[in-house]
Every structure is written in C-alpha cells, then in structure tokens.
N, C-alpha and C positions, 0 to 999 in steps of 0.2 A: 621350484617350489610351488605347490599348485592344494587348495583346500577346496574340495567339492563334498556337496550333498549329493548322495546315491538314495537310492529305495531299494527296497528289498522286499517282493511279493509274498502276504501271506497266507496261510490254508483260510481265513475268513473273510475274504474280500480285501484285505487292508494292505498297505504298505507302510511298513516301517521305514525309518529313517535314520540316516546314520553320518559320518563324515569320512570322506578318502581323502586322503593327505599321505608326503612324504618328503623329508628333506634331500634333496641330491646328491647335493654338496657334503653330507655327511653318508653316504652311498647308503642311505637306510632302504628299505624296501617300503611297500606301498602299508601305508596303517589304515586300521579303519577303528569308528570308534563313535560307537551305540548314544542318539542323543535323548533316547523314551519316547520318542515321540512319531504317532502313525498318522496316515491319511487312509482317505477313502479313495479307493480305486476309482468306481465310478460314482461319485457322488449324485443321487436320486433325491436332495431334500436339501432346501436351502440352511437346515441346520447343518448338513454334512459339508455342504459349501463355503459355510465358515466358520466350520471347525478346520478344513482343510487350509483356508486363506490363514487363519492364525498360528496354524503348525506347519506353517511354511514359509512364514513373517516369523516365526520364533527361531525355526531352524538356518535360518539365512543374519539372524541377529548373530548365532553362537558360530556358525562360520566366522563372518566377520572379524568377531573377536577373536578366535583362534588363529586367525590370518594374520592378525595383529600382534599377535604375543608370539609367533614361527617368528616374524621380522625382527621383533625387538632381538630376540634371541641370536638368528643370524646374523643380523649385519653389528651387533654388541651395542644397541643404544645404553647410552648412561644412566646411572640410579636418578640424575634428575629429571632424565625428559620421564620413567616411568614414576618418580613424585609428583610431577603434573598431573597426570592425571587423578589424582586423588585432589587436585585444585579444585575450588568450588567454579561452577561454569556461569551461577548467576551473579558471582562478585566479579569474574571477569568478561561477562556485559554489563552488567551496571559500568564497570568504568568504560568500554567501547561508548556507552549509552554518553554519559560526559564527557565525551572526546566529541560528539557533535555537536554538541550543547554552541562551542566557540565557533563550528565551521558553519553549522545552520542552524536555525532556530525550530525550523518545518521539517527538518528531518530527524530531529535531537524528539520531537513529539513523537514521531512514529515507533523510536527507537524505545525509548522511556514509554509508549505503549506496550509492545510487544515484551517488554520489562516485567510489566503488571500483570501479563496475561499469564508469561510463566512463572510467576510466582504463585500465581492462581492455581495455574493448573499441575505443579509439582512440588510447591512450596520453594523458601527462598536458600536451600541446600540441594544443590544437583551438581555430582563428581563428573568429572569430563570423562573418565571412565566408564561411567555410566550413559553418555549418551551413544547411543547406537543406531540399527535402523527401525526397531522397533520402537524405542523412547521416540524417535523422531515421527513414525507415524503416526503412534498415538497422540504429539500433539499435533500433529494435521488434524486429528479425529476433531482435537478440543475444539480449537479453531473453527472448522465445519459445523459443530451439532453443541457444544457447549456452551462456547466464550461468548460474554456479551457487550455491547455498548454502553454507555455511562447513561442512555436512554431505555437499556433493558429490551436493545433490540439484537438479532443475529447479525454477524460477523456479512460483511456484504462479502462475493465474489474477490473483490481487489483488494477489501482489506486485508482477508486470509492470503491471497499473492503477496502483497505486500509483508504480512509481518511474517509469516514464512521465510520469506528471502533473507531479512532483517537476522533469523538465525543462521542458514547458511552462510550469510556472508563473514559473520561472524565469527563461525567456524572455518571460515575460509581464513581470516586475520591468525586464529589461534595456530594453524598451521605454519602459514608463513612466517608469524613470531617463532617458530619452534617450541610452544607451548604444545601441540601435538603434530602427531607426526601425520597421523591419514585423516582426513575429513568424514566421514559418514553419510553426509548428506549427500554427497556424489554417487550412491546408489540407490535418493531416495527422489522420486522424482514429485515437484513442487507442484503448486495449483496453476490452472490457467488463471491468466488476466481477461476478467470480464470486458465486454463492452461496458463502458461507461453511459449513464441514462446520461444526458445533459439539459435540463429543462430550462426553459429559458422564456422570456416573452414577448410576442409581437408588439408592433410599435404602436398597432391602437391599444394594446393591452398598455406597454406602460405609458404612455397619453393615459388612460384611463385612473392610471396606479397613482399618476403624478396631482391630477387634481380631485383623489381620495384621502382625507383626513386621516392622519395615523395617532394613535395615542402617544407615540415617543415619537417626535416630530425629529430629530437629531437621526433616528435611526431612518426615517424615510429622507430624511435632507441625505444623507450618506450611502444609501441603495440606491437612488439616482443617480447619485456621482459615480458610482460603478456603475451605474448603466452605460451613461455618456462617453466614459474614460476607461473603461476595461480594469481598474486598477482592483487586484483584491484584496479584503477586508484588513489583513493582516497591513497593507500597504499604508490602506485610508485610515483605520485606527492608529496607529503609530504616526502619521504627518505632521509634522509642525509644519510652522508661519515661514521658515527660513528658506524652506524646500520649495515655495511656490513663487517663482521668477520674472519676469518678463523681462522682452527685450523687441525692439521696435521691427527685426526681421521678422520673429515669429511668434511674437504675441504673449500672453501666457504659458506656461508653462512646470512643469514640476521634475527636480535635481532629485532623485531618491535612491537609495540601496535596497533592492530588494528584501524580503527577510527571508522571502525562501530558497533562493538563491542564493543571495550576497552579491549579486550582480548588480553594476551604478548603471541608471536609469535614466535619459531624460526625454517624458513624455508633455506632449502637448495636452492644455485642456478646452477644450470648446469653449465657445462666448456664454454658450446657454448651463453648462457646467459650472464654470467660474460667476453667474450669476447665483448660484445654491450657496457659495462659500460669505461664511457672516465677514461681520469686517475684521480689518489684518490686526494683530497684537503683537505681543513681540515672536522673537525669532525661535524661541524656543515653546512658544506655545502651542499645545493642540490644535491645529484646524476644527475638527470635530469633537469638541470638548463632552465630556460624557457618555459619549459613545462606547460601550462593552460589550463583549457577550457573556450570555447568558443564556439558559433554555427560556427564561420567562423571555425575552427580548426576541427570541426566536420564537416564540408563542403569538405574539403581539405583531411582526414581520407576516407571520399566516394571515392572520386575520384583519388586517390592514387589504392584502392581496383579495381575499373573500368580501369583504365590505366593497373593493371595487368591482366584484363581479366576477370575478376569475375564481375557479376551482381547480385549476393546479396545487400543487404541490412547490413550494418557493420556499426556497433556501437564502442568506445573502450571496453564497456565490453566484446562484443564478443571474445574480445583475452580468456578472462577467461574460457569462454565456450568454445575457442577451446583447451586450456590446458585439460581442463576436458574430453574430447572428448577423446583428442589424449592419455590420461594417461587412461581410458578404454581400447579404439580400442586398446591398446597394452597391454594392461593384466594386469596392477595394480591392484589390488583390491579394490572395492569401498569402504571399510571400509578405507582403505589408502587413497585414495583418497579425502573421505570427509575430513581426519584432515589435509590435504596438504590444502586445501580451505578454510580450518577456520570455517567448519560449525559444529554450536552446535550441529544440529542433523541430524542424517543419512537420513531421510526423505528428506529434502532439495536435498543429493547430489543422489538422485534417479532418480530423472529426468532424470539426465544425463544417466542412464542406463538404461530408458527406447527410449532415441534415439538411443544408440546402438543397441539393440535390434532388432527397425527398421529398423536398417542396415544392420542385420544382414538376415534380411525378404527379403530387398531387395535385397540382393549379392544373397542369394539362387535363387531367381528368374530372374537373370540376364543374366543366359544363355540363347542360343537363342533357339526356336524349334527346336525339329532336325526331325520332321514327326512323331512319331511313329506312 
C-alpha cells in the first residue's frame, strides 16, 4: 500500500497535483485522485515560491491523512482508537503537563509553558485528528515570529527547540498510549538547538559587584553565594537551615535535592561563602529569607551590576556561569567541575571550557605590537 503526490504538467506553466495510491491486498489497481491544488513550474518571484512551499505543505498534509484512514481501514482498527481522535489534544497535555508537575518541578515549567503557548496560538480545543503536518508547522511558524515571553520579548533559539520537542514528545506518549496510532511529527522536522550565550563575570568584576551597594541586599547576599558555590537560584531560594551541615572532615557543607532534577546533592561551601549566610534559625527556616523573583528584583540585580561599573547584561543565573568560569580559569578539572554543578552529563559542563578557551586566544593576543 503506498499514497504519493504526482504532478501533472500544464498548457500554462503549472502543475497540478494529485494523489496515486492503491490497495494491493485488495488487487485494486492504481487510483488517482485530483487535490485542486497547482504549483509553479519554474517559479521566477518569491510570491510563486511560497505559494509553491504552501501547496506542497498542504498537499503532503492530505497525503498523510489519506495514508492514515487506507491503515485504519486495512489493518480494521476499532471505533475507539478512530473516537480518539476526536479527543481534545490540549486536555490530553494539560494532564502530560501534571504528570511532571510530581517528577520535576523545572520541567512541569516548560511543559505548562508550551501549554499557554498553544492555547494562545489555537485556542484551548484542538482534535488529535486535526493535528497534522501542516498544523504542526504552522505552530513552528508561531513559535518563530509570534509567541512571546512574559517580558514581550521573541521566543529565543532554544526555547522554540525546546517547546517544539515538548509537543512531539507528547505525541510520541499518545502513540505509545494507543491514544493514536502514527505520530505526525515524524515527518516534521524540529528547530536546531542554539548555542547558548553564557555571560558570566570576571573575578575583578565580581570583587567589584561584591563591594557595590545593592538596594535589596538579600538579593546581592544570595548572587554571591552562587557565585562562590555554583548552586542555582531555584536551589538557594528554596534552602533552609537543616540542609547546611558540617562535619570535622570537610567542613561546611549543604545536604539538598535538586529541584530540577530531583537529584540528592551534597556540596561543599567555602569559608568566604558561608561568611554571607546570616545566623542559623531553626531547621526548617529559609537561609535566605525574602528572597523571590520578580521582574522588579531582576530590574534592581541590573543595576546593582551597572552601579559597579560593569555593562553586561546579568541575569542571577549568571552567578552560576561565573562559578563555572572561575573553577576552570583556575584549574579544577572539568570532570570536577561538571559534578560540582549537578550535571548528569559532561557535555553540558563543555561549554564552559569552550569559553575558556577563548580566553585563552584572547590573552595570547593581547599584547601589543612591538614592530618586528
């Protein structure tokens, strides 16, 4: 059983389009069957170009679907796998979306993003039936040139990889549930994963950060402490008093569960770290009491950085990235390194040694001419 798109040349430049298909098994002979829709031969004008690209994205959508309903037919699926698909697709992510919720806290976000986006961009009724390869690339489209951040800014590189994936994968579960039978998105292919910027700061930069006055002093007491300690924000806002230990081997210490993992943790804190933490309360108290985010807290985090003099662009993750920096540029080993950061895999903390690197390019070429 085989369903192709043929063309068929016309006296005006054009080619129509059509479908050849034939069941075997039933010794039918070859069918064909008119979908209205034509292309430009040689298209000379970027209107004909994508009028071409969408009636050929249109005609590879009604394939599909035809290829889908010859299956059902042949192999006799049940009246309930084809009642699925009249199942709503955003009730059965939302509840995927609450199935993370328990396993991660940092993934159940992403998930419960990509949520909002296609409610945004379809509203919150879309038949599994209805998703194809067309619905799927147009929300690539969204993604790319629509959707926005909760700051009214475009979708970065990774986050369209990311939440992109978040649907296929999705449709990958609906599959293997038997909720449907062929995925779609396996002929639709996703976005690349950006390079990630990691901005981070030199060790006279945060010497410099460290003794600049911040209006929320809780939130500069706690950007240092991920400096020092690599730990991120999700880690250091969530810590109580019980998590930070010592023991005469090795000193201070902090017992923790990841949150974006879920992964138990036990990392060291330096002398000059553990002199930022106020004094201990009970066991179940915040370390960092009052500590949140907010934009306005991230507003105030900039300009703390610009009062010291620095004109980057700082995030609080960037503490993390300068930890990681500063534990390279002084000779840790990135095999250490990545388990001090909690990364499952060494890949991830590479990055980091490919900015040293470049720093290393660049000190080489930093002195000045000298004629030769």
């Amino acid at each position: 059983m085989n369903v192709s798109i043929r063309k068929r040349k016309k006296k005006d430049g054009q080619e129509s389009l059509f479908l050849d298909y034939y069941l075997p098994k039933a010794n039918q002979k070859r069918k064909k069957e008119s979908l209205n829709l034509y292309i430009y031969s040689t298209p000379k004008t970027s209107k004909e170009r994508a009028h071409n690209k969408k009636a050929l994205l249109l005609a590879e959508s009604i394939r599909s679907k035809k290829f889908l309903e010859i299956q059902h037919e042949e192999h006799g699926f049940s009246n309930s796998t084809k009642e699925n698909l009249n199942k709503n697709f955003i009730t059965y992510f939302s509840e995927k979306t609450e199935e993370r919720y328990n396993q991660s806290t940092g993934n159940y976000g992403n998930w419960d993003s990509v949520l909002k986006h296609l409610i945004k961009f379809n509203g919150d009724v879309v038949l599994f039936k209805d998703i194809d390869i067309k619905w799927l690339e147009d929300f690539k489209y969204y993604l790319k040139h629509t959707a926005k951040t909760k700051s009214n800014q475009s979708l970065s590189q990774n986050s369209c990889y990311s939440y992109f994936n978040k649907v296929k994968a999705c449709l990958r579960e609906a599959v293997k549930e038997g909720v449907i039978k062929y995925n779609p998105a396996l002929d639709v292919k996703g976005f690349k994963q950006g390079e990630s910027e990691r901005e981070f700061l030199t060790l006279d930069e945060l010497k410099k950060v460290s003794k600049t006055e911040c209006e929320i002093p809780i939130l500069k007491q706690a950007f240092i402490f991920s400096a020092l300690t690599g730990l991120r924000w999700s880690d250091i806002q969530k810590m109580v008093w019980k998590e930070v230990q010592f023991s005469e081997e090795h000193g201070h210490y902090i017992r923790f569960k990841q949150k974006k993992t879920n992964g138990y943790q036990t990392h060291p804190i330096p002398g000059q770290a553990f002199k930022l933490l106020a004094d201990r309360e009970g066991d179940e108290e915040r370390v960092f009491k009052g500590l949140r985010y907010s934009a306005w807290n991230n507003l105030k985090l900039q300009q703390w950085v610009m009062k010291a003099g620095i004109s980057k662009t700082i995030t609080f993750h960037c503490a993390r990235h300068t930890y990681a920096t500063l534990q390279l540029t002084f000779g840790t080993d990135i095999y250490t390194v990545s388990k001090l950061l909690g990364h499952k895999e060494l890949k991830t903390t590479q990055v980091y040694a490919q900015i040293i690197n470049q720093k290393k390019v660049d000190a080489a070429n930093a002195i000045p001419d000298i004629n030769l």
